[in-house]
C-alpha positions in Angstrom: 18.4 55.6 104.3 18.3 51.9 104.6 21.8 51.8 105.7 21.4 54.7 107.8 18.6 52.5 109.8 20.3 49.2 109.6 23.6 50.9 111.7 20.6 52.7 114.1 19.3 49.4 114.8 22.6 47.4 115.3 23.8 50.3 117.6 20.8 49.7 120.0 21.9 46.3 120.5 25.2 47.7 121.8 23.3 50.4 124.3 24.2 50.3 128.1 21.1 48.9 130.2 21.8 51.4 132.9 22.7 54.6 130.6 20.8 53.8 127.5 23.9 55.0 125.6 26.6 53.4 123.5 28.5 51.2 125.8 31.9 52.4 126.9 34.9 49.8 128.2 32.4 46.8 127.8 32.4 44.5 130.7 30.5 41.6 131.6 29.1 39.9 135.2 28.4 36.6 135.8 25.0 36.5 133.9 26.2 37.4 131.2 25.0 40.8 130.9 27.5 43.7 129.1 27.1 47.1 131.4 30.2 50.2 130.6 32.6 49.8 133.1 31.7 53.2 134.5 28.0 52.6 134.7 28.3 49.2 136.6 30.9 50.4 139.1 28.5 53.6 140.4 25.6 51.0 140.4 28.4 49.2 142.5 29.1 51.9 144.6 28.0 52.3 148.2 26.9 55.8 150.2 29.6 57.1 152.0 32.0 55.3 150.7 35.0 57.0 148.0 33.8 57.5 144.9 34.6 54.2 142.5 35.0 51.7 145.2 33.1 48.6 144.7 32.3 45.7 147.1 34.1 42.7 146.9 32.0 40.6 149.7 28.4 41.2 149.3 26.8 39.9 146.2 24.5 42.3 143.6 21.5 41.9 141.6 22.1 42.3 137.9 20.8 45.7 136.9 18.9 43.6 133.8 17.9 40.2 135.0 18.2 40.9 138.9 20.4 37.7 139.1 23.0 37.8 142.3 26.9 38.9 141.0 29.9 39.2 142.6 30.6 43.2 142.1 34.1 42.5 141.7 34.3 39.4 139.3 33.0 41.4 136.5 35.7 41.0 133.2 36.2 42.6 130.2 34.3 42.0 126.8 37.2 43.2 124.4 35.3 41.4 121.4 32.6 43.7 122.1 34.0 46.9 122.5 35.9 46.5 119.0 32.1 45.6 117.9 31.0 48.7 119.1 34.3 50.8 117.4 32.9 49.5 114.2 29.6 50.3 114.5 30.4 53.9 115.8 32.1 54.0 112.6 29.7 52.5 110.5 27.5 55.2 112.0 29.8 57.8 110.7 30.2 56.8 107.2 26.5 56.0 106.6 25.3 59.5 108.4 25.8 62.8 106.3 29.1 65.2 107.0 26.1 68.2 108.3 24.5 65.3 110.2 27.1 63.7 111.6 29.0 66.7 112.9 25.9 67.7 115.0 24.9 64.0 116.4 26.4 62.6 119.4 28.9 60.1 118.4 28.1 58.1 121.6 24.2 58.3 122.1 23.8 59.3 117.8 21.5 62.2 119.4 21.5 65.8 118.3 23.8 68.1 120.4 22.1 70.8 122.3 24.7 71.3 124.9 28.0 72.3 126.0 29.9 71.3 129.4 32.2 74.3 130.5 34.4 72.4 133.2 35.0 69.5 130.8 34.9 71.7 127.4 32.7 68.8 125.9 29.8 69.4 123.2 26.7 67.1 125.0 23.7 65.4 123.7 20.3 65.0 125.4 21.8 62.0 127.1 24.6 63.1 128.0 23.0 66.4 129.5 22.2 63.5 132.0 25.1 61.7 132.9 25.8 61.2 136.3 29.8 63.0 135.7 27.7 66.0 133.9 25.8 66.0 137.0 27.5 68.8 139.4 29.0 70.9 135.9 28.1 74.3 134.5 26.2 73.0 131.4 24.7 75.7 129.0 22.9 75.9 125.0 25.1 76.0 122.3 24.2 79.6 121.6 24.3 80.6 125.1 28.0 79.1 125.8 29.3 80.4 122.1 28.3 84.2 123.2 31.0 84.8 125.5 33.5 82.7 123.7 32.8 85.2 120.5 33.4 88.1 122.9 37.2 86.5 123.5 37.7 85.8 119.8 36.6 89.3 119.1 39.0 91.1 121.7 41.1 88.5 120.3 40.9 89.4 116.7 41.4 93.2 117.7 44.5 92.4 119.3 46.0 90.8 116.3 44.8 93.2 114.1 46.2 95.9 115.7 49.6 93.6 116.0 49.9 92.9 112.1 48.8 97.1 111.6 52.1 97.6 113.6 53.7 95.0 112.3 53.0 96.4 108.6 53.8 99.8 110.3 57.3 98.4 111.5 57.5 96.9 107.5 56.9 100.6 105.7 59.2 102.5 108.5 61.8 99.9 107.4 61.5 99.7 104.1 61.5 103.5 103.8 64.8 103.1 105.2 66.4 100.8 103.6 66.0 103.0 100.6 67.5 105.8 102.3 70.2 103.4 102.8 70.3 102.3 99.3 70.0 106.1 98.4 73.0 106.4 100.3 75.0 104.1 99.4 74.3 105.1 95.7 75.5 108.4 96.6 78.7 107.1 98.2 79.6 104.9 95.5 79.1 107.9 93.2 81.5 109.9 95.5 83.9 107.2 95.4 84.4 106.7 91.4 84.3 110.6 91.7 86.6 111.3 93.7 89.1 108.5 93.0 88.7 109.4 89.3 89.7 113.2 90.5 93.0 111.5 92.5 93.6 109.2 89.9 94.7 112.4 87.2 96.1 114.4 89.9 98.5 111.2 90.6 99.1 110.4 86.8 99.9 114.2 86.5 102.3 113.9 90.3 103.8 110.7 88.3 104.5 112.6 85.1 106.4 115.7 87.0 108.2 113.0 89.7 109.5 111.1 86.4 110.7 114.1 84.5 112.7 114.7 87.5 113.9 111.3 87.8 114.4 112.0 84.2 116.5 115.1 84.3 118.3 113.7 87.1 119.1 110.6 85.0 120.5 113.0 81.8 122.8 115.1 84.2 124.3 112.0 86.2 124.8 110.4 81.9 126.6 113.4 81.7 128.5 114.3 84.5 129.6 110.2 83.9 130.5 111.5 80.5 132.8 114.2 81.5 134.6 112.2 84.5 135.4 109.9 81.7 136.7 112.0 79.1 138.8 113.7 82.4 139.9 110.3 83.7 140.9 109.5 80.0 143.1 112.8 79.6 144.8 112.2 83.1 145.5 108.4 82.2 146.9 109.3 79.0 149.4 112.2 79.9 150.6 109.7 83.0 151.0 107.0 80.5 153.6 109.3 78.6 155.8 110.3 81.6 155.7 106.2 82.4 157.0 105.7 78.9 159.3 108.5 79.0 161.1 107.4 82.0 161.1 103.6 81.5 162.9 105.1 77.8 165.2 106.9 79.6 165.5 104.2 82.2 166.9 102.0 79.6 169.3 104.3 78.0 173.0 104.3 79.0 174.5 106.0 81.6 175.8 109.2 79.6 172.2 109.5 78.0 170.6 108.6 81.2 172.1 111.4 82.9 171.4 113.9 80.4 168.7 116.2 81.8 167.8 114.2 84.6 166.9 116.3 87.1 164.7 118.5 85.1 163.2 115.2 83.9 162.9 113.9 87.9 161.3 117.1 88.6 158.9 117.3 85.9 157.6 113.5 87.1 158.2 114.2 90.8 155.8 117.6 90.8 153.2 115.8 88.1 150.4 114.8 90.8 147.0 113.0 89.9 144.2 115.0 89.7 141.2 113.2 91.6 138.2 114.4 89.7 134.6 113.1 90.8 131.9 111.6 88.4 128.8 112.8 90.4 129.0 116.6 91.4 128.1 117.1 95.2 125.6 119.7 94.3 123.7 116.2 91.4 124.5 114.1 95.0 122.3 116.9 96.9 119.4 117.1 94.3 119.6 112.6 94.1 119.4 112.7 97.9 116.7 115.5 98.3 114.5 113.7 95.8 112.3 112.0 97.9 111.2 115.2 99.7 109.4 116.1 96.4 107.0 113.2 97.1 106.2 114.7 100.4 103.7 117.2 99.4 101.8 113.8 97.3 101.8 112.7 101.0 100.1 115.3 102.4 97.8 115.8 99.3 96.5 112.0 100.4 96.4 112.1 103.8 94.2 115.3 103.0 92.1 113.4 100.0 91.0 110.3 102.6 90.7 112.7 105.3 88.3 114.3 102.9 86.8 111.2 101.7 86.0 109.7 105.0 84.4 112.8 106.5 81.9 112.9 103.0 81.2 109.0 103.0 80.4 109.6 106.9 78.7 112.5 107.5 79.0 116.6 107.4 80.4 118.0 110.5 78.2 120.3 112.6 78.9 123.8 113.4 77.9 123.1 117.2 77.0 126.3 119.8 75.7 125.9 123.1 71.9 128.1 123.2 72.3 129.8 126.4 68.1 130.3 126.6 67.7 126.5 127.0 70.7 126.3 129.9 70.2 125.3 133.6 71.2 127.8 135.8 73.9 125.7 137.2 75.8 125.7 133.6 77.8 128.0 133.0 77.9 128.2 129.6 81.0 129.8 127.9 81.4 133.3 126.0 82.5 131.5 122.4 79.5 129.1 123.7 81.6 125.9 123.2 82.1 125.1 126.8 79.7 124.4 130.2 80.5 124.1 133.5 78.7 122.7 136.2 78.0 125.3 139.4 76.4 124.6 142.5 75.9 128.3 142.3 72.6 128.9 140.6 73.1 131.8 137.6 71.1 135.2 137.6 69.2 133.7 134.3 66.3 134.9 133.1 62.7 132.1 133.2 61.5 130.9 129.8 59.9 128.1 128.0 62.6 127.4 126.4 64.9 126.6 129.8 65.5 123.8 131.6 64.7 124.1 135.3 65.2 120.6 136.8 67.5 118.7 134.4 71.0 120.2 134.3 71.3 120.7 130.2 71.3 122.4 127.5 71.0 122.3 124.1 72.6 123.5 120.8 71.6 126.1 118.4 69.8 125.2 115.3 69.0 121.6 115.3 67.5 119.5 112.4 65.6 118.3 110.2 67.2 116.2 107.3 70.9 115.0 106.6 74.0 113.1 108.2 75.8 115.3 110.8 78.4 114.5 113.4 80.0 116.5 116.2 82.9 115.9 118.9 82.4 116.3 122.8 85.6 116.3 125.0 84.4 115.7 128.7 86.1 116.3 131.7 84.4 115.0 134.4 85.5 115.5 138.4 85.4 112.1 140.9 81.5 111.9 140.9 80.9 113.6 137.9 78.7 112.7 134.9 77.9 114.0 131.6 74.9 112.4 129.2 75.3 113.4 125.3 72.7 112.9 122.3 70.1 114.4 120.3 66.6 115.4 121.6 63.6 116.1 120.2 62.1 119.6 119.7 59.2 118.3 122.2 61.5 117.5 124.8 60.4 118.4 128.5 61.8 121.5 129.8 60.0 121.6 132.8 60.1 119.7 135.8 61.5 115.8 135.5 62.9 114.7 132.8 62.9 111.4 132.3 66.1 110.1 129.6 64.3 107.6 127.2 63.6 107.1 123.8 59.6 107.1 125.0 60.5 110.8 126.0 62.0 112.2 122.7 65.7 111.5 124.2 68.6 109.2 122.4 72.0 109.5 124.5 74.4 108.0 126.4 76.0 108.9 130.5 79.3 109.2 130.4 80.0 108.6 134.6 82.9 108.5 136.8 84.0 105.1 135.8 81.7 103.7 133.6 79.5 104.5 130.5 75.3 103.8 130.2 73.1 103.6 127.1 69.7 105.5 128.4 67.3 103.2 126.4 64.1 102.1 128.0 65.9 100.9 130.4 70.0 102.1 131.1 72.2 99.8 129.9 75.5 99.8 131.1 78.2 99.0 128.4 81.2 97.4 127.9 83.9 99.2 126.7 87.4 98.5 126.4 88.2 101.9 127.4 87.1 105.0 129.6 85.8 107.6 126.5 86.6 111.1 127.0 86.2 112.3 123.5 82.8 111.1 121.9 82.0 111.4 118.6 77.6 111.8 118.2 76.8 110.9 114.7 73.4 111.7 113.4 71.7 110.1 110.0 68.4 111.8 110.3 66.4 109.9 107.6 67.9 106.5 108.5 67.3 107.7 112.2 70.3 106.5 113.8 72.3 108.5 116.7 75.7 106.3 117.0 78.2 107.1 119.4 82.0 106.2 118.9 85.5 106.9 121.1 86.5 109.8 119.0 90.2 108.6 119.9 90.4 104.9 119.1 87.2 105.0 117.1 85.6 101.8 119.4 81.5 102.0 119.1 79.9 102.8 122.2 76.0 102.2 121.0 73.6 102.9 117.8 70.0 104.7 119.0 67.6 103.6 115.9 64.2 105.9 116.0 62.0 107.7 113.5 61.9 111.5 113.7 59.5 113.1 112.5 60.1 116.8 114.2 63.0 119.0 114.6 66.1 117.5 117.0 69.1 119.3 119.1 72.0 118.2 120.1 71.8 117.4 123.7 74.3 117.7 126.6 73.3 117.0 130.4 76.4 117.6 133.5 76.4 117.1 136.9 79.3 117.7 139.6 81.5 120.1 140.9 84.1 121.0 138.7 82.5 118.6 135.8 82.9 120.5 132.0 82.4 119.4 128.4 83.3 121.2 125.1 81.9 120.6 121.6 83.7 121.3 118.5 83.5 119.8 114.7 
């Protein structure tokens, strides 16, 4: 307490004479007096004149002593204000944390105030400051009131950001393990499957190498007899050749004995010319490979198979005619619309759309992976918007194509292709689509669109359904049509 008064009375040795407070930017006149440089420049100032102008002409009398000064020959006291910095701090250390936080650090008074237009917690003193003079100043609890009010609104808007945010976290983490469930799934499919081609080729390569087998024995033997024939033929023309080099070598009484007989028996002996390999063994060596042409087709069949299971389960797609426009004409096997600028005879319902041209298909649903193909053939003008829908959809009146309306699709338009998100994107493709491929992973909650030709992604929808959804098809223009199929 001692301490705490010694620092009390040291600081009112350093108090402004004008503003009774702590001085601020000491500086001192020709009297030696120390005033804050803000204090003595009003005190300076003359009516009328811009605020914080000072005379340079006229002398002053010394707020204090009243002795004459030049208003602007007053200097600096940087000695003092560092004395003042350490006795501010001195007051600091020697006050308690409670008391120090609610005393003035300037004036060591309690604070009862706060300034609105400079944001500044005020003491008694301060509260009276000429640049306090012309602001809003109110009580602590008075000013706090409506800042509580912004914290609060505040605090509710965060909360209700980190509930969606936690929101966002559970929809996502419910599916990733869908994902994970799925790709568990697939990777069972793949050991499966490949485990089920792997015997059926080690069973293909038994049968092909049995044949490769048999075809080896015949060809061993076939060898086998061209050699035993060759053999035969070489040996019996050996004996003519030594027969006639004998007779060759005999005189001419012996030579001539039999001659012609033995001439003609030479003369009409001709080579056989037998062939090792049979052209019926040539056939069956040349025809082999045709017996790996069914394995072919077994594999293109097997990863056709594969693909479409690790992907998803083609839809059985039909057109509902009770949800058609009455400018689609909707075909008998109900895979094909039309767009008419003739309005059908059809029959009102709920379930019909009266200002959007679409329809949707039969069924819809509720769980699973499901894909389906739509060929469009759109006239100069035309358009045609694909996707799923939600079992809420409008029917009636506008329909506006958004997510925010229970509608993921794309617009397939004469010349270019739009994602109808929020807000339609148009997309960048390398190619014009006229066969789309609309995948649907209903747990996941993704609607993908692909070129169904060279397989290029047009755009991923990601939502969370909840209800029932239809495939969707929108057309517009004269002589526009689409067709669905699996």
């Amino acid at each position: 307490m001692a301490a705490a008064a010694s620092v009390t009375s040291l600081a009112d040795e350093v108090n402004c004479p004008i503003c009774q407070g702590t001085l601020r930017e000491p500086v001192t006149i020709d009297c030696g007096h120390n005033f804050c440089r803000g204090c003595l420049t009003r005190y300076c100032e003359i009516p009328g004149t811009d605020p914080g102008e000072a005379l340079h002409g006229e002398a002053l009398p010394c707020p204090l002593c009243k002795e004459p000064f030049r208003p602007g020959s007053f200097r600096p006291n940087w000695q003092l204000a560092s004395v003042v910095e350490s006795i501010e701090h001195l007051k600091l250390v020697s006050s308690p944390d409670s008391e120090a936080e609610d005393l003035c650090r300037e004036h060591g008074e309690k604070i009862y105030f706060f300034c609105e237009d400079d944001e500044t917690q005020l003491c008694v003193v301060c509260r009276e400051a000429w640049e306090h003079q012309a602001h809003t100043v109110r009580f602590l609890d008075e000013a706090a009131g409506p800042y509580r009010e912004q914290i609060q609104k505040c605090l509710e808007c965060l909360r209700k950001e980190r509930e969606e945010i936690q929101r966002i976290q559970s929809r996502e983490n419910e599916r990733i393990q869908v994902l994970l469930c799925q790709v568990a799934t697939r990777r069972q499919k793949v050991v499966f499957e490949f485990a089920h081609l792997s015997q059926f080729l080690e069973e293909q390569q038994s049968v092909l190498l049995a044949q490769l087998e048999k075809l080896d024995g015949d060809i061993l033997r076939q060898r086998d007899a061209f050699d035993v024939l060759v053999s035969e033929e070489i040996c019996r023309f050996s004996s003519l050749i030594s027969e006639l080099e004998e007779k060759n070598g005999r005189p001419a009484r012996e030579l001539l004995t039999d001659i012609r007989s033995t001439l003609i028996r030479c003369e009409t002996r001709k080579c056989r010319k037998p062939e090792a390999v049979s052209p019926e063994l040539g056939q069956r060596i040349r025809d082999f490979p045709q017996q790996a042409v069914p394995l072919r087709r077994e594999m293109e069949m097997f990863l056709e198979k594969l693909c479409c299971e690790l992907d998803s389960e083609p839809a059985d797609i039909c057109l509902d005619p009770q949800t058609a426009h009455p400018k689609l004409l909707v075909s008998e096997d109900r895979r094909r619309a039309q767009f008419s600028y003739k309005w059908q005879s059809s029959p009102d319902s709920p379930q019909r759309f009266d200002r959007a041209t679409c329809v949707l298909a039969l069924g819809g649903f509720t769980a699973g992976r499901h894909t389906w193909l739509v060929k469009v053939d759109l006239a100069h003008g035309g358009s045609c918007t694909v996707g799923v829908v939600s079992e809420a959809v409008r029917r009636k009146g506008e329909l506006r194509l958004r997510p925010e309306e229970g509608v993921w699709a794309v617009r397939l338009a004469w010349g270019f292709v739009s994602a109808l998100g929020s807000f339609p994107t148009r997309l960048a493709l390398q190619e014009q689509p006229r066969q789309v491929r609309v995948s649907l992973d209903y747990e996941v909650g993704w609607v993908t669109f692909a070129n169904a030709v060279s397989q290029e992604p047009i755009y991923t929808f990601t939502a969370s359904f909840t209800h029932k959804v239809f495939p969707f098809f929108g057309l517009w223009g004269r002589g526009s049509s689409f067709s669905v199929s699996s």
